[in-house]
C-alpha positions as CSV (number, residue, x, y, z in Angstrom):
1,X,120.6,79.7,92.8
2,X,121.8,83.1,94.1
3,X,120.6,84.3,97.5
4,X,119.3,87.3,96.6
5,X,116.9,85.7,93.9
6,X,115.8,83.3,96.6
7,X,114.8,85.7,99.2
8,X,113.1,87.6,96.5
9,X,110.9,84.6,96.1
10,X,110.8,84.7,100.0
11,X,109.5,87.9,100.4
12,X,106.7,87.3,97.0
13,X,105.4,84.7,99.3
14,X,105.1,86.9,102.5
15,X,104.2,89.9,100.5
16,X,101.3,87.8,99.2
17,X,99.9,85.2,101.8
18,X,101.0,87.1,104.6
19,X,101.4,90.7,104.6
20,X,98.7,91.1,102.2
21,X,96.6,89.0,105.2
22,X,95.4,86.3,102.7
23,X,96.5,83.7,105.6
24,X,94.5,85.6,108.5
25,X,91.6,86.3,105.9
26,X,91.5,82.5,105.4
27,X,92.0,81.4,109.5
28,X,88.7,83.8,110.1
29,X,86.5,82.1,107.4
30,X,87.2,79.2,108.6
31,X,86.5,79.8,111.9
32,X,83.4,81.8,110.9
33,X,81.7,78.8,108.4
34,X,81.7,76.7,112.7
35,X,78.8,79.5,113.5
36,X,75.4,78.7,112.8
37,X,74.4,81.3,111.6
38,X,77.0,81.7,108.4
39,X,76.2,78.3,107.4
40,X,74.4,79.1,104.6
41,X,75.2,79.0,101.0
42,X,75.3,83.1,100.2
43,X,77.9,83.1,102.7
44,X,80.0,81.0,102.2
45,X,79.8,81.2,98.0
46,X,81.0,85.0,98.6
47,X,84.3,83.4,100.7
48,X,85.2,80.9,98.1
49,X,84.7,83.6,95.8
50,X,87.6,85.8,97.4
51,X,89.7,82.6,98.1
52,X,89.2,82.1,94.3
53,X,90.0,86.1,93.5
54,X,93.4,85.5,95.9
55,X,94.5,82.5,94.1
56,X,94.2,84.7,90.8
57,X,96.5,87.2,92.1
58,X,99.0,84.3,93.4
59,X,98.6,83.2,89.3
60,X,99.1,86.2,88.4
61,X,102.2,86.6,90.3
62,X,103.5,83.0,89.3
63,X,103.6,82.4,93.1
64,X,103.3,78.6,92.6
65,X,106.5,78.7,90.3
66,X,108.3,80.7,92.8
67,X,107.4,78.5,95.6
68,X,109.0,75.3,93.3
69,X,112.4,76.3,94.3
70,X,111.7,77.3,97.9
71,X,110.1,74.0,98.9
72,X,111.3,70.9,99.5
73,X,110.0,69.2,102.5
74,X,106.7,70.6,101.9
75,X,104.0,70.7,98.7
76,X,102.9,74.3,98.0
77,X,99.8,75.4,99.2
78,X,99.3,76.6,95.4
79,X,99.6,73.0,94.4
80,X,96.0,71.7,96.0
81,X,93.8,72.6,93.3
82,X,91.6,74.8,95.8
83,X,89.9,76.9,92.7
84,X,89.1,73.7,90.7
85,X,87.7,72.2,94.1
86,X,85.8,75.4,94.4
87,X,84.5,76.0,91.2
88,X,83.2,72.1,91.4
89,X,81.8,72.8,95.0
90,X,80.0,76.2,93.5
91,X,78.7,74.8,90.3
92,X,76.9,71.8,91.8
93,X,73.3,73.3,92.2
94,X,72.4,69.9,94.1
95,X,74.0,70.1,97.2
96,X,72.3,71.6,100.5
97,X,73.9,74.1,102.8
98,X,75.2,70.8,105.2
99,X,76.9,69.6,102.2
100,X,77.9,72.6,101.0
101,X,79.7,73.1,104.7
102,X,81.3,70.3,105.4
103,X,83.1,70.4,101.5
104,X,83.8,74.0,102.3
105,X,84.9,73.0,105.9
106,X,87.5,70.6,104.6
107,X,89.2,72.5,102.0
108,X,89.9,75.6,104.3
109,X,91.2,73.2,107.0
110,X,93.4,71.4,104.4
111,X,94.6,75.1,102.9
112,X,95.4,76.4,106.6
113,X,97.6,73.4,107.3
114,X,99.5,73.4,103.8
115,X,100.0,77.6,104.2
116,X,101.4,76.6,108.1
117,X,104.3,73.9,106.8
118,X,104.9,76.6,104.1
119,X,105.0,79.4,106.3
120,X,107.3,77.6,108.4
121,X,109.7,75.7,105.7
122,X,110.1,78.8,104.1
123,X,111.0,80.9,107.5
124,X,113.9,78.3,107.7
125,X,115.2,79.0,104.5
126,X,114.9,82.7,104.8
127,X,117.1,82.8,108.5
128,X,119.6,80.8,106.6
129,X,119.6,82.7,103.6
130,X,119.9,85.9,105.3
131,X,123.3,85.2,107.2
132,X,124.7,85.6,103.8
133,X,122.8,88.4,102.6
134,X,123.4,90.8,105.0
135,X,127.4,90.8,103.5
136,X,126.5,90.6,99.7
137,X,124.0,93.7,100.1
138,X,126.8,95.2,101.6
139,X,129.7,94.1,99.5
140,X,127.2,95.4,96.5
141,X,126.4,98.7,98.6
142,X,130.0,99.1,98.9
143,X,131.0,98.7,95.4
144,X,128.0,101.2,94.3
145,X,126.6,98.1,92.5
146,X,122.9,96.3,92.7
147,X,121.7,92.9,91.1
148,X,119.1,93.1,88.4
149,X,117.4,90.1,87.1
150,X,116.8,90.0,83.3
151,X,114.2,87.2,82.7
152,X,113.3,85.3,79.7
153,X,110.3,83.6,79.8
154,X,109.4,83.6,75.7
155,X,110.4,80.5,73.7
156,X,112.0,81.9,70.7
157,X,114.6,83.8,72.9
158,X,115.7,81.1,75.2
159,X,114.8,77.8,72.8
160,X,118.3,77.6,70.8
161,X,122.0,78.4,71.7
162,X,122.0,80.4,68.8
163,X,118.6,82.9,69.7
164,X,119.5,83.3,73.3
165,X,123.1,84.7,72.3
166,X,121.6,87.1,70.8
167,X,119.5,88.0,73.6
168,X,121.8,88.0,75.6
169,X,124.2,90.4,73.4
170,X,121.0,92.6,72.5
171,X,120.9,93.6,76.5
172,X,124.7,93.5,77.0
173,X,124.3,96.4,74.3
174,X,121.8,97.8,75.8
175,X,123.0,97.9,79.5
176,X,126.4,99.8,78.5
177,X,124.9,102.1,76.2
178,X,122.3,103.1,78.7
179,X,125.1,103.4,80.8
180,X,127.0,105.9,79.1
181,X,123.6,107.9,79.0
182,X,123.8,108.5,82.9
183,X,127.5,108.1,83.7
184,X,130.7,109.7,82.4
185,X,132.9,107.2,83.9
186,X,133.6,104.3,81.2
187,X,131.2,101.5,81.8
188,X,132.8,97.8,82.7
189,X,131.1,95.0,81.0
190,X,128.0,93.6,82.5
191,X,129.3,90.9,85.6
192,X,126.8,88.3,84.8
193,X,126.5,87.1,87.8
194,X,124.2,83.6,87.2
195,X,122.0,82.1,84.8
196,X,118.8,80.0,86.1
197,X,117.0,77.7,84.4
198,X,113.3,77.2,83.7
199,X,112.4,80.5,82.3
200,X,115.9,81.8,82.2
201,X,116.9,84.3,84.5
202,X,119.7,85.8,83.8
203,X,121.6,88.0,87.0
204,X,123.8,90.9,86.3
205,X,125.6,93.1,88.6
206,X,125.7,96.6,87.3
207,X,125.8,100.3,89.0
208,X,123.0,100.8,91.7
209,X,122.0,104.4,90.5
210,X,121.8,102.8,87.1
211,X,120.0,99.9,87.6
212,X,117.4,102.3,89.9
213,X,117.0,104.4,86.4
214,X,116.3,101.1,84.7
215,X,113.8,100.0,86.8
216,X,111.9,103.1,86.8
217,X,112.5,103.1,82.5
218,X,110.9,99.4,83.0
219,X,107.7,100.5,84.8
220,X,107.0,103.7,82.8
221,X,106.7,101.2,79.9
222,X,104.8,98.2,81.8
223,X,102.2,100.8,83.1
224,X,101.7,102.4,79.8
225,X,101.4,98.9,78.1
226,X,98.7,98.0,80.8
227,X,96.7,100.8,79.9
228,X,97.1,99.4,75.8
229,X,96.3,95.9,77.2
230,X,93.3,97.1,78.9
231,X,91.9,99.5,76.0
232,X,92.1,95.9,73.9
233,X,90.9,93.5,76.1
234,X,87.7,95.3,77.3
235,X,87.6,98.8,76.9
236,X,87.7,99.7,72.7
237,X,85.1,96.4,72.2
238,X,82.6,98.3,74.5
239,X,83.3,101.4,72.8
240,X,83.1,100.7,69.1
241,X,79.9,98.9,70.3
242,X,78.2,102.3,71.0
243,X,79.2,103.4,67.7
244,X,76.2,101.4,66.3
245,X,78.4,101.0,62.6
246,X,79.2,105.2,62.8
247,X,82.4,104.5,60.4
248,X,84.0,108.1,61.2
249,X,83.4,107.3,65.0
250,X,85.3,104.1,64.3
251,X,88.3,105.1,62.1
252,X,89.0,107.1,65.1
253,X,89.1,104.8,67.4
254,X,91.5,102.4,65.1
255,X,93.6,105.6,64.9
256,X,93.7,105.7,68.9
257,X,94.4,102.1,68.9
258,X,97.4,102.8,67.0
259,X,98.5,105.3,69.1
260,X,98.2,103.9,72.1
261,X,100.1,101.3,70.6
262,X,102.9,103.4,69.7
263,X,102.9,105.5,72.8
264,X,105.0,102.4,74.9
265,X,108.1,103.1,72.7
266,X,107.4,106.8,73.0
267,X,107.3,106.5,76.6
268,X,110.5,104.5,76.8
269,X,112.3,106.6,74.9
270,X,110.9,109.8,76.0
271,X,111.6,108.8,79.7
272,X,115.3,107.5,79.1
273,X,115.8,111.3,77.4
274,X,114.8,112.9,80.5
275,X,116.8,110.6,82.2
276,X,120.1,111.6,80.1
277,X,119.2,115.6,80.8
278,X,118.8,115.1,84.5
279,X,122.0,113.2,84.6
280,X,123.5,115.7,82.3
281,X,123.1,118.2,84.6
282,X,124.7,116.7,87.9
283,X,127.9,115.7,85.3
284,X,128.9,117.5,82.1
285,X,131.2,114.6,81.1
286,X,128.5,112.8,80.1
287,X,129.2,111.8,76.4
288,X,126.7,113.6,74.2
289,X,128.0,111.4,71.0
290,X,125.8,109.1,69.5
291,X,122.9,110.3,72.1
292,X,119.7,109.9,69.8
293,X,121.0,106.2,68.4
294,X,121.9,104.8,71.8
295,X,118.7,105.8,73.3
296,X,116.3,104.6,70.4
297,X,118.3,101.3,70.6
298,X,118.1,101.1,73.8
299,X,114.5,101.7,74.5
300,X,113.7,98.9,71.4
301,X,115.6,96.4,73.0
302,X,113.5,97.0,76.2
303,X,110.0,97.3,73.9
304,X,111.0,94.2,73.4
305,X,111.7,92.4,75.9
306,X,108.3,93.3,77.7
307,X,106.4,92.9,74.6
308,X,107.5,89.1,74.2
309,X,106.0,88.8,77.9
310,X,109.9,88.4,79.5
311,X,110.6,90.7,82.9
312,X,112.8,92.3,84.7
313,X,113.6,92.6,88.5
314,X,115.2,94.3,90.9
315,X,117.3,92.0,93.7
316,X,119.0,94.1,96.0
317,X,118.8,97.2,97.4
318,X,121.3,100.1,99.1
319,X,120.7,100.4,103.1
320,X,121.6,104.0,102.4
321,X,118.6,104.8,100.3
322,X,116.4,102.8,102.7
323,X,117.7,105.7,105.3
324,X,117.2,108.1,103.1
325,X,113.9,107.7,103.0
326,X,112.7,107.9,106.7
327,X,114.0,111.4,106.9
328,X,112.4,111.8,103.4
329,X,109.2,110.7,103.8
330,X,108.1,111.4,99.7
331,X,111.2,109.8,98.5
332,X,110.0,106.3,97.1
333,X,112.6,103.7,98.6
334,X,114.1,101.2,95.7
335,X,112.4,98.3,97.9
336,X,108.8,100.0,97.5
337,X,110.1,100.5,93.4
338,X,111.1,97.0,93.0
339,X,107.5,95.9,94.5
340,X,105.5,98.0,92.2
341,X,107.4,96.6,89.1
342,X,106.3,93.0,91.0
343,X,102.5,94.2,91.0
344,X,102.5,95.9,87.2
345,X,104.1,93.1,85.6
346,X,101.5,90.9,87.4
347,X,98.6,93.4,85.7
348,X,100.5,93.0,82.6
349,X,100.7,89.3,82.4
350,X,96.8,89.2,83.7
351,X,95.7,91.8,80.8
352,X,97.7,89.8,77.9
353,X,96.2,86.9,78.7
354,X,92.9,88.7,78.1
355,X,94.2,89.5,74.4
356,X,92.9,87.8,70.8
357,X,95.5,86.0,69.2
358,X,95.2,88.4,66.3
359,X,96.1,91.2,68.9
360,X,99.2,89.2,70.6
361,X,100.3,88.9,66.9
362,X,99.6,92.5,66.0
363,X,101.7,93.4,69.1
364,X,104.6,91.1,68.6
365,X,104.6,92.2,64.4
366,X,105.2,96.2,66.0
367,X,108.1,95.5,68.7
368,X,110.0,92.6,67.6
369,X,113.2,93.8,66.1
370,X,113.3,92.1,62.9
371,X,117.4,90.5,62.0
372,X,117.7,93.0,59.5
373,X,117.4,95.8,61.8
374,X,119.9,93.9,64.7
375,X,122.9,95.8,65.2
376,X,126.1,94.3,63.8
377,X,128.9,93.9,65.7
């Protein structure tokens, strides 16, 4: 597996269980539950019920997965089963606050000591795997290149030879028209750089400035699709609600629906435009031919991609821009970009999980491109 991918499984698990202070969160429950006093059953039902909202997020964030290829001396701490032991520990109205306490007392002890042997395994991977980092980043840097990391995750792209060509030729498309929208200089083809399995995730090596752009193209669509997925999942069922049957009050609201719908190919599109103007400006050479096509092609192919639940993330980032930013404070650094795709694709997958059938259909009937419409070569 390539380094970079690795350490950016590393850092998901210390951004997560460590950073975040899930691990000293947990240490100080567990300590508290010894006290007298916090042995009672309010108590410590409110700490397994933020243990249980952590291990959401870590769902969420397919941290179990990611920990699968980090791991192999040690069992992921994600692997114990701690919300199904909780809810089972919660739900049992017959047990007394001793009982209660000594479960409880257990599973935090056995959670610290799996988090400790992953905390450590995975520090030992991470000193190795960053002896060789340090001289891809800068071989990249030097090159004016990044890694990007298109993942597949849906079944129908990745299930035949034949449907994960065409994936793969949709984004090849996609990547050098997109690049001819920001550059003048002739684009090479894509350097796939590796292919993992599982959900496949597929590593190119393209321009740094242009892989930045993509990313920030990527979130502008995740965060407007969050806001769809929430409207559906909550939101427009409370709202029609209070309508009490008003069928005027309704029709608009299926009319907003619709919209709101709409509005993530809109926002793709709309943002790639200002993209091409801004880098118009800085270089005149820029092709102007075929502008309008490239860029509704472009921003489908991406519709796409999120729609059908795949991702995409950024791998590696320039030690210049990271420099940049300290005498910048406002300048977002690509590292901060690359971890707020992390967390909106971790809403995203949260939110569509919420959805109705009929809606996941409804969604994947709007943004699919249908074979008719693929592009011939």
């Amino acid at each position: 597996m390539n380094i970079e991918s690795l350490l950016n499984k590393v850092n998901l698990f210390e951004s997560l269980v460590l950073t975040s202070g899930f691990k000293r969160d947990i240490v100080d429950y567990f300590k508290s539950i010894q006290q007298s006093h916090n042995q009672n059953l309010v108590y410590m039902k409110d700490l397994s019920l933020r243990i249980k909202t952590s291990f959401q997020n870590f769902d969420n964030n397919l941290l179990s997965e990611e920990l699968l290829y980090l791991l192999k001396n040690t069992i992921p701490f994600t692997e114990l089963n701690i919300t199904s032991k909780l809810d089972e520990l919660d739900e049992d109205s017959s047990l007394e606050a001793n009982d209660y306490y000594s479960n409880f007392y257990h599973i935090l002890n056995t959670l610290i000591e799996s988090i400790d042997e992953n905390e450590d395994e995975v520090k030992k991977l991470k000193d190795v795997l960053n002896k060789y980092s340090v001289a891809e980043v800068e071989q990249l840097a030097s090159e004016g290149n990044a890694l990007i990391s298109i993942i597949f995750k849906d079944l129908k792209s990745t299930g035949t030879i034949k449907e994960f060509t065409k994936s793969l030729t949709k984004w090849n498309r996609a990547l050098l028209m997109y690049y001819t929208l920001l550059k003048s200089d002739s684009p090479e083809e894509i350097d796939l750089v590796e292919i993992q399995n599982g959900s496949i995730d597929v590593i190119c090596n393209i321009d740094f400035d242009v892989s930045i752009d993509l990313t920030k193209v990527v979130m502008k669509g995740l965060e407007v699709y969050a806001a769809y997925l929430l409207y559906k999942s909550k939101t427009a069922k409370e709202i029609i609600s209070s309508y009490m049957g008003n069928k005027k009050l309704i029709e608009m609201e299926k009319e907003r629906e619709k919209l709101m719908l709409s509005n993530i190919s809109e926002i793709l599109r709309d943002t790639i435009i200002q993209q091409h103007k801004e880098n118009f400006k800085k270089d005149k050479k820029i092709t102007k031919e075929g502008t309008d096509k490239k860029i509704e092609e472009v921003s489908k192919i991406i519709a796409e991609h999120i729609i059908k639940g795949n991702e995409v993330k950024l791998l590696t980032y320039e030690p210049q821009v990271e420099k940049d930013k300290k005498e910048n404070e406002s300048h977002e650094s690509s590292k901060e970009l690359a971890e707020r795709l992390r967390e909106t694709t971790s809403i995203v997958r949260e939110r569509f999980n919420h959805l109705e059938e009929g809606d996941k259909l409804l969604l994947l009937e709007t943004y699919i491109i249908k074979e008719e419409d693929e592009v011939k070569e």
